[in-house]
C-alpha positions as CSV (number, residue, x, y, z in Angstrom):
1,X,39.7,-14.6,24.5
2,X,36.4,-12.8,23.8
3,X,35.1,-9.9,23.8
4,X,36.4,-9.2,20.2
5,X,36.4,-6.3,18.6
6,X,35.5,-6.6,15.0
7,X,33.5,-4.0,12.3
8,X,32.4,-2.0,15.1
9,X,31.0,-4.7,17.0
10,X,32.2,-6.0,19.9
11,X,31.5,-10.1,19.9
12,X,31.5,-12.0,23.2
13,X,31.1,-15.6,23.4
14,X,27.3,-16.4,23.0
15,X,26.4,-12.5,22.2
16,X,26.8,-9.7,19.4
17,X,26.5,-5.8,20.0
18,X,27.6,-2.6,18.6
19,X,30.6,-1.1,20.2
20,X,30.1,1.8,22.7
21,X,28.0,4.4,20.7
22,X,27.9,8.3,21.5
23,X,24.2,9.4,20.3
24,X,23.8,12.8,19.5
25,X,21.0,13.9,21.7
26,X,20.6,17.2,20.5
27,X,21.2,17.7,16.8
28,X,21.3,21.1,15.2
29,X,21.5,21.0,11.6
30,X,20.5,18.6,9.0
31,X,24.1,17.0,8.4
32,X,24.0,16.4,12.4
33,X,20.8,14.5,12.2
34,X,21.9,12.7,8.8
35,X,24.8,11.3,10.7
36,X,22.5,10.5,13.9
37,X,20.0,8.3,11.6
38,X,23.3,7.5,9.5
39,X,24.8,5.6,13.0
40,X,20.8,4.3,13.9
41,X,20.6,2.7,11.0
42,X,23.7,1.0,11.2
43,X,22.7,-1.0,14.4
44,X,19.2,-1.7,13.7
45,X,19.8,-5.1,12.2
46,X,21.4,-6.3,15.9
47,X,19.5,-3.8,18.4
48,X,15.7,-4.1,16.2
49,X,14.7,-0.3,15.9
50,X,11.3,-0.7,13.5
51,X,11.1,2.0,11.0
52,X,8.0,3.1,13.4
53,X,10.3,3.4,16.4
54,X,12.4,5.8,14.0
55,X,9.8,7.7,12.0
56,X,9.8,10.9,14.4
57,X,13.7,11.2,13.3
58,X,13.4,10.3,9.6
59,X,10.6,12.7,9.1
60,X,13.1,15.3,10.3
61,X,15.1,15.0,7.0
62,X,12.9,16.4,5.3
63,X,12.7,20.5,4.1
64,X,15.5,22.5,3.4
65,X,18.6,20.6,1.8
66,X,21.1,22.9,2.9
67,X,23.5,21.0,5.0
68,X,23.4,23.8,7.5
69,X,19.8,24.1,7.3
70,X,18.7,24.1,11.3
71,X,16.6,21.1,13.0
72,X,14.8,20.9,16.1
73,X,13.6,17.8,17.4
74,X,10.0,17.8,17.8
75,X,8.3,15.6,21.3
76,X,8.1,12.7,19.3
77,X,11.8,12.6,18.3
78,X,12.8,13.2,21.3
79,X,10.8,10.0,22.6
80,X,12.6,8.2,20.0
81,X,15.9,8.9,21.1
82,X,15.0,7.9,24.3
83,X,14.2,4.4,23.1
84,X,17.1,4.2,21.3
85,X,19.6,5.0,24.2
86,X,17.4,2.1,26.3
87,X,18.1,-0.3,23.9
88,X,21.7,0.8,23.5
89,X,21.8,-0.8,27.2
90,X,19.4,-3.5,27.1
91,X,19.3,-5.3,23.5
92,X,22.0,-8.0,22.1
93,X,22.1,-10.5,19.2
94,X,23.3,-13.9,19.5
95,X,26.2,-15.7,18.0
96,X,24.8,-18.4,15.6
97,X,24.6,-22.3,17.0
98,X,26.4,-24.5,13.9
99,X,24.5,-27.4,13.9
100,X,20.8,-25.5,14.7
101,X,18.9,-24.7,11.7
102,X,17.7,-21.0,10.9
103,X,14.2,-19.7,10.8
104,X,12.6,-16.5,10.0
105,X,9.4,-14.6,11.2
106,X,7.1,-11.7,10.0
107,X,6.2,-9.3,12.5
108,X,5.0,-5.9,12.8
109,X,1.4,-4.2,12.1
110,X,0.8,-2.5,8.9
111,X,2.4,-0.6,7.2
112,X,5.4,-1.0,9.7
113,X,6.0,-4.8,9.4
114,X,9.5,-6.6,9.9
115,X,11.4,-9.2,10.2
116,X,13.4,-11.7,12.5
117,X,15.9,-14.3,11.7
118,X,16.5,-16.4,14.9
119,X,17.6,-19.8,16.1
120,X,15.2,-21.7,18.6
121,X,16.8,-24.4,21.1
122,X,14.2,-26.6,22.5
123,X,14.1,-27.0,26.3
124,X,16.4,-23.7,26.9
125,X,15.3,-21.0,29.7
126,X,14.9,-18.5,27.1
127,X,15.2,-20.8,23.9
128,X,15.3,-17.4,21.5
129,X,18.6,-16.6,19.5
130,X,18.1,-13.6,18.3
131,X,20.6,-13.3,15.1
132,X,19.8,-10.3,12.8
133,X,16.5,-8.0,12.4
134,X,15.2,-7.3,9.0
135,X,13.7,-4.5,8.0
136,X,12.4,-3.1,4.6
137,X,13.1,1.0,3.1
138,X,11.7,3.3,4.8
139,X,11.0,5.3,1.6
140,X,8.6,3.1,-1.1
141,X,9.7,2.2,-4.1
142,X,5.9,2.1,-5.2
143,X,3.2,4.4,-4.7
144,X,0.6,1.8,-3.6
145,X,2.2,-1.7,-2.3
146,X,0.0,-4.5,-1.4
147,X,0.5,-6.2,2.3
148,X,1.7,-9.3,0.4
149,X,4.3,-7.3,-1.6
150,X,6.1,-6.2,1.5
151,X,5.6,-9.8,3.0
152,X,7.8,-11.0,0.1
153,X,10.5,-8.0,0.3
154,X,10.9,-9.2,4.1
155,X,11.1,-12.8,2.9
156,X,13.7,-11.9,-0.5
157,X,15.6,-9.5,1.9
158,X,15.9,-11.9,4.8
159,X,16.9,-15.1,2.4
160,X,19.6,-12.7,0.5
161,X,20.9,-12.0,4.1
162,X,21.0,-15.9,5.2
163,X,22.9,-16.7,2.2
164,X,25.8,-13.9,2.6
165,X,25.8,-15.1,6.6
166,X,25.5,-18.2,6.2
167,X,25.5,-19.7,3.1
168,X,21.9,-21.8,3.7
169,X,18.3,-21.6,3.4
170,X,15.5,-21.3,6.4
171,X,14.0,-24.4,7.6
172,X,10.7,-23.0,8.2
173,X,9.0,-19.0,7.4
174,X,6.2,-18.1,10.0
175,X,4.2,-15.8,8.5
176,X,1.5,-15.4,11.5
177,X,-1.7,-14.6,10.3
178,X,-4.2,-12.7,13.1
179,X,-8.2,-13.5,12.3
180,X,-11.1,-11.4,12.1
181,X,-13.6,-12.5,14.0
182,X,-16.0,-13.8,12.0
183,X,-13.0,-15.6,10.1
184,X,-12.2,-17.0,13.7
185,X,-15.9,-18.6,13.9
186,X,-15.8,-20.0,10.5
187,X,-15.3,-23.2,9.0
188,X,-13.0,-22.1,6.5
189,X,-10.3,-20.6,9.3
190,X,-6.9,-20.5,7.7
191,X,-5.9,-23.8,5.8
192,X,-2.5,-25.3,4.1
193,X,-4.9,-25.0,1.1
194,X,-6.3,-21.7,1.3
195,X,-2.4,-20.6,1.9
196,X,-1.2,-22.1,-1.3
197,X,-4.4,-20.1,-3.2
198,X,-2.8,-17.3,-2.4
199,X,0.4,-18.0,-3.2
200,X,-0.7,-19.4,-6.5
201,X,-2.1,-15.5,-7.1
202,X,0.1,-13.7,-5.9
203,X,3.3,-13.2,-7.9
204,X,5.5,-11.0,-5.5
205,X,5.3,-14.1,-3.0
206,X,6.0,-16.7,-5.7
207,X,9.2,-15.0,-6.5
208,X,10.2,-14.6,-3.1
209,X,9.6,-18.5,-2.6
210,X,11.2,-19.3,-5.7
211,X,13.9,-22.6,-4.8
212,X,12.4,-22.3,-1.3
213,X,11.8,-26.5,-0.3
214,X,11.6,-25.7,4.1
215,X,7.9,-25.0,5.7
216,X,5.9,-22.4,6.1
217,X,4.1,-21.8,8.9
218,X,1.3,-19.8,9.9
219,X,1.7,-19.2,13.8
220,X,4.3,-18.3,15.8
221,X,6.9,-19.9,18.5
222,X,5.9,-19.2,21.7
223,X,8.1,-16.3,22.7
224,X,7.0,-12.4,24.0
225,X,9.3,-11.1,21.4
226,X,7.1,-13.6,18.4
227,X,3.5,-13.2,19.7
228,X,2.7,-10.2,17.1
229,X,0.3,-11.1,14.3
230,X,-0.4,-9.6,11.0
231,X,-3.8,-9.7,8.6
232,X,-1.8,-11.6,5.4
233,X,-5.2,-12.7,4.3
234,X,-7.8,-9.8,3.9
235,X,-11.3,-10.5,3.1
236,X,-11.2,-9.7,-0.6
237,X,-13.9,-7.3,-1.8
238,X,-12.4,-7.3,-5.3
239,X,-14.2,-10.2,-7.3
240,X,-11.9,-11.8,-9.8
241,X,-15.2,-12.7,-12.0
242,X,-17.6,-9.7,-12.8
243,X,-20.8,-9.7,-11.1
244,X,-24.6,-9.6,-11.6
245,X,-24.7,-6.0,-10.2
246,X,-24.9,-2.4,-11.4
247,X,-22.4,-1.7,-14.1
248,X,-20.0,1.6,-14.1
249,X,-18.5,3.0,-16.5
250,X,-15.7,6.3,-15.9
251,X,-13.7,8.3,-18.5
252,X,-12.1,11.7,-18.3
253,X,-10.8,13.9,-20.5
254,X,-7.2,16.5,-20.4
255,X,-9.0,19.0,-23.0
256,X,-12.1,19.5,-21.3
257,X,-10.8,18.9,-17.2
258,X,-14.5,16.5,-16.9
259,X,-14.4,13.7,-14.7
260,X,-17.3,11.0,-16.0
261,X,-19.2,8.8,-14.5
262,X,-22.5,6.7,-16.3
263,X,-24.6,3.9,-15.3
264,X,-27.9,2.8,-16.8
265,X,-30.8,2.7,-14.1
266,X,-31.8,-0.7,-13.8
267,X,-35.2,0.7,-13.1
268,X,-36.0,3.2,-16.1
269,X,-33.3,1.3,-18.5
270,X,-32.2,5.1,-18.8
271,X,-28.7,6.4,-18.7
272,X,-27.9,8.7,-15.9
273,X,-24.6,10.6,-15.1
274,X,-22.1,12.7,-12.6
275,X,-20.0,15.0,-14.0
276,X,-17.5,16.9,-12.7
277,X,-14.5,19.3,-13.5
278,X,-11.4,18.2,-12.1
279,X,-7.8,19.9,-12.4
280,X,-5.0,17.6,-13.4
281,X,-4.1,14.7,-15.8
282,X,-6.9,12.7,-17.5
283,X,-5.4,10.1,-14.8
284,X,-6.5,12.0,-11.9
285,X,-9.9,13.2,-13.1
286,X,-10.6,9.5,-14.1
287,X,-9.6,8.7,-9.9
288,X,-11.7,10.9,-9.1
289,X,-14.5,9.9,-10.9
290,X,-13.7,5.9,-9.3
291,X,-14.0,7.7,-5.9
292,X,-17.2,8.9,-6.0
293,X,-18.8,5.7,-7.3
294,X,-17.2,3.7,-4.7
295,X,-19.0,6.6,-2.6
296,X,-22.1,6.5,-4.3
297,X,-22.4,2.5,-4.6
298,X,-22.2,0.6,-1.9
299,X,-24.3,-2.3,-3.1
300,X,-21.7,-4.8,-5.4
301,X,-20.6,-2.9,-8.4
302,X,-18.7,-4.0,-11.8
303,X,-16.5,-0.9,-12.6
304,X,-15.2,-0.4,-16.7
305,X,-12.7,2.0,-17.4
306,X,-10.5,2.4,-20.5
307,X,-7.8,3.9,-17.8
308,X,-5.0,0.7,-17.5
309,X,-3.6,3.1,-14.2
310,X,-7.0,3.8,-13.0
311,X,-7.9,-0.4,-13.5
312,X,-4.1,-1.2,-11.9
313,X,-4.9,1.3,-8.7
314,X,-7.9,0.2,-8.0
315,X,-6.7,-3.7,-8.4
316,X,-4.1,-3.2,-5.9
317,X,-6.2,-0.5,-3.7
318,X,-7.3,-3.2,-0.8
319,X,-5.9,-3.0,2.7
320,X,-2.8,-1.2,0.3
321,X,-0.1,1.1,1.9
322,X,0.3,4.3,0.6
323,X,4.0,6.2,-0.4
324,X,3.7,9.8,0.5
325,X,4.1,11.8,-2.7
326,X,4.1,15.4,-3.1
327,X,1.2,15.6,-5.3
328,X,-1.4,16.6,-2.5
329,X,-5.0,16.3,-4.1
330,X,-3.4,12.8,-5.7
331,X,-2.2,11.6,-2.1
332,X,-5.8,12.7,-1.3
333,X,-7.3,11.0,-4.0
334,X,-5.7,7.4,-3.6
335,X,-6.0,7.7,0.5
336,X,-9.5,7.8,-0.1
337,X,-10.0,5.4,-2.5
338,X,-7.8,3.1,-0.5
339,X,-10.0,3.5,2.6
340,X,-13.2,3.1,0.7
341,X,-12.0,0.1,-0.8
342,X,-10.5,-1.6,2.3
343,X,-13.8,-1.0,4.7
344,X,-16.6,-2.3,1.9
345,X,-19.0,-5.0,2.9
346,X,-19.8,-5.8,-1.1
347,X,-18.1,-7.2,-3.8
348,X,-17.0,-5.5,-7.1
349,X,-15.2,-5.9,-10.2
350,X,-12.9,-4.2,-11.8
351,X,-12.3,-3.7,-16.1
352,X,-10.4,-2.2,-18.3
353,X,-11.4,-1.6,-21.6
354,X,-10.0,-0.4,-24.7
355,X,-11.5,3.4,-25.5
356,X,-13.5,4.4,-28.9
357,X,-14.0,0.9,-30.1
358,X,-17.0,-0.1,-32.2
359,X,-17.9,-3.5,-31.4
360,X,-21.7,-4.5,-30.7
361,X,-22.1,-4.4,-26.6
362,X,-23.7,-3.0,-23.7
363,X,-19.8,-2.4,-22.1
364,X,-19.0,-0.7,-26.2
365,X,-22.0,1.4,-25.1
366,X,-21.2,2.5,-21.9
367,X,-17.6,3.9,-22.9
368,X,-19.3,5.5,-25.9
369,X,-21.4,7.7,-23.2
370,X,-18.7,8.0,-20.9
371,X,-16.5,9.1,-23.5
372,X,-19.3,11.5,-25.1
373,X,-20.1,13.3,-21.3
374,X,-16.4,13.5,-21.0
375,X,-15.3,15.1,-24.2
376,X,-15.6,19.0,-24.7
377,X,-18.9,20.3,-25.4
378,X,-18.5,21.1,-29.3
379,X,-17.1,17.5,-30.0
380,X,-19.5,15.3,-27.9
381,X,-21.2,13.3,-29.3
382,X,-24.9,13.8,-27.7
383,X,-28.2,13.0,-29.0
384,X,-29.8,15.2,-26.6
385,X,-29.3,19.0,-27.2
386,X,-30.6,19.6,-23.9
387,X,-27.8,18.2,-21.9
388,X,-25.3,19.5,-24.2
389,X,-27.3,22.8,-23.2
390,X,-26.6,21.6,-19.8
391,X,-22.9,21.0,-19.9
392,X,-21.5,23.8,-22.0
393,X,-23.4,25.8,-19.2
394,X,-21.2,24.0,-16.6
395,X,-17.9,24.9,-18.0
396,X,-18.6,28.7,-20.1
397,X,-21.3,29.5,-17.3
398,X,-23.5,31.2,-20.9
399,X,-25.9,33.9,-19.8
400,X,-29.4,32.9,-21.2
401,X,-29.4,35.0,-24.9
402,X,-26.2,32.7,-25.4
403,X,-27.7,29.5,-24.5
404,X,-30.8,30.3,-26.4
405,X,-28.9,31.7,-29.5
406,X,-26.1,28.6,-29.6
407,X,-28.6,25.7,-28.7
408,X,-31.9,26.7,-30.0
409,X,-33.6,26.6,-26.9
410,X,-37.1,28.5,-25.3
411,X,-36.3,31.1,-22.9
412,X,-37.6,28.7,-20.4
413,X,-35.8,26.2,-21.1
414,X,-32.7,28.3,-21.2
């Protein structure tokens, strides 16, 4: 007769939760608060503690790695433990029904979304089974992951889990999708069709749906626990076509530390620049010089760079959530980048080019004087000796008999 005890869960006849489960209130060293996240972790998937709910505690890891390195729980930990002993004593799963079919819902706000695969009985009091929450790493595989990408790890994850439970597939995904406003008071609201264009360009979400023949819904059950919606659909500011705008071009170099960027002024038909000196890879200084046209331009903008990263970061930069990674001025970097991109009103586009080619064309051009502002000052290839003037001064900071002496120049020009 139930309650059973099985795999440290004790199973009654419509209900699953963990056996009786002493929580260390008051952890003192790191392997003390390894074991307390160790055991937390362990019961998530039956008593639903979001990565958010846990984040005070995880964070604690980190520092020393000596396994009697102290720990002191900070206010915020301390709040999470006290959520966690509530729903010790509150929250339960539910043994499955055999003949009611399975679904599975996104929840969550970015970047802390999750999962819920249930059962849903029709004309019940409360007609919610919850049977096991889903949730995704709370350390990133990927420095920048797009809200679809971790959609589709919810979606892989969960349908990985179904199978080893139950051996079937969902009948029907809700992924529900929360509006903007002006999206709200537009014809072209969310549609079947403007679902399956996004699925058609997304690749992370085909392979998630791969085999997948149940629905897919875009709204929720009606339930307290499934009323959370999540922005699936941003309003795209990156064009897939270039535009009839301002064109951009960046470079950087490693040898000389410059980070380029060139435009030609539609006005004078002139080329114009910002140059700047930027410690790091040639990666970086290239991000930085994205950054500050982003910055700069606010109108639309088509952006070249002979960077693939650079072009793959800034392709994937929209409403993106960001790994923390111990390079500091790089977390800096992409946080900003990520934020300017997100919050523009204007559309741009996004190249990458091959560097130091020959060919015939305005966008051959543009990387040539990118390339030739970025190089160091005795390869660059400048016609005017003015701005090489003007550069080398930048970087060996030449007293005035130097600049006159090396660049030919008047004393006043000097």
């Amino acid at each position: 007769m139930p309650p059973w005890k099985y795999l440290g869960l004790q199973i009654a006849a419509r209900t699953i939760v963990p056996q009786k489960l002493e929580i260390e209130c008051n952890p003192k060293t790191l392997a003390d608060l390894h074991s307390l996240c160790g055991s937390l972790n362990w019961v998530r998937p039956w008593l639903g503690f979001t990565n958010e709910d846990l984040d005070p505690l995880f964070n604690l890891l980190k520092g020393e790695k000596e396994l009697v390195s102290p720990r002191e729980l900070t206010p915020e930990a301390k709040t999470a433990i006290e959520k966690v002993q509530k729903a010790l004593s509150e929250r339960q799963a539910h043994r499955c029904e055999p003949n009611i079919p399975f679904q599975f819902i996104v929840l969550g706000k970015l970047p802390h979304l999750h999962g819920l695969i249930f059962q849903w009985i029709e004309g019940q009091r409360d007609s919610l089974l919850i049977i096991e929450w889903v949730f995704l790493s709370h350390q990133r595989s990927m420095t920048i992951t797009e809200p679809q990408e971790l959609i589709a790890q919810l979606i892989r994850k969960a349908r990985v889990r179904l199978c080893e439970l139950a051996g079937c597939d969902f009948t029907c995904i809700h992924l529900p999708v929360k509006l903007s406003k002006e999206e709200r008071n537009s014809p072209k609201r969310l549609t079947k069709e403007m679902f399956e264009h996004l699925l058609q360009s997304n690749a992370s979400l085909q392979l998630s749906l791969d085999s997948y023949r149940g629905q897919i819904s875009v709204h929720a059950l009606s339930h307290k626990l499934l009323n959370e919606e999540f922005h699936l659909i941003p309003r795209e500011k990156r064009s897939q076509r270039p535009l009839k705008a301002l064109t951009v071009f960046t470079d950087a170099s490693g040898a000389s530390h410059k980070s380029v960027m060139t435009w030609r002024n539609p006005q004078t038909q002139r080329w114009e620049a910002d140059v700047e000196f930027v410690e790091g890879s040639p990666q970086v200084a290239e991000l930085a010089a994205v950054v500050r046209a982003f910055e700069k331009f606010s109108e639309p903008i088509n952006l070249v760079t002979d960077s693939a990263y650079v072009a793959g970061v800034v392709s994937r930069a929209e409403q993106a959530v960001l790994k923390e990674i111990d390079n500091e001025h790089l977390f800096r970097l992409l946080s900003k980048l990520i934020y300017l991109i997100s919050h523009r009103e204007h559309l741009f586009y996004v190249m990458h080019v091959r560097s130091h080619t020959d060919l015939p064309s305005e966008i051959a051009e543009g990387n040539r004087q990118a390339d030739s502002l970025a190089a160091p000052v005795k390869n660059a290839r400048l016609p005017d000796i003015f701005q090489q003037a003007k550069l080398s001064h930048q970087q060996y900071h030449q007293n005035v008999p130097g600049l006159i002496r090396q660049f030919q120049l008047t004393r006043s020009q000097a």
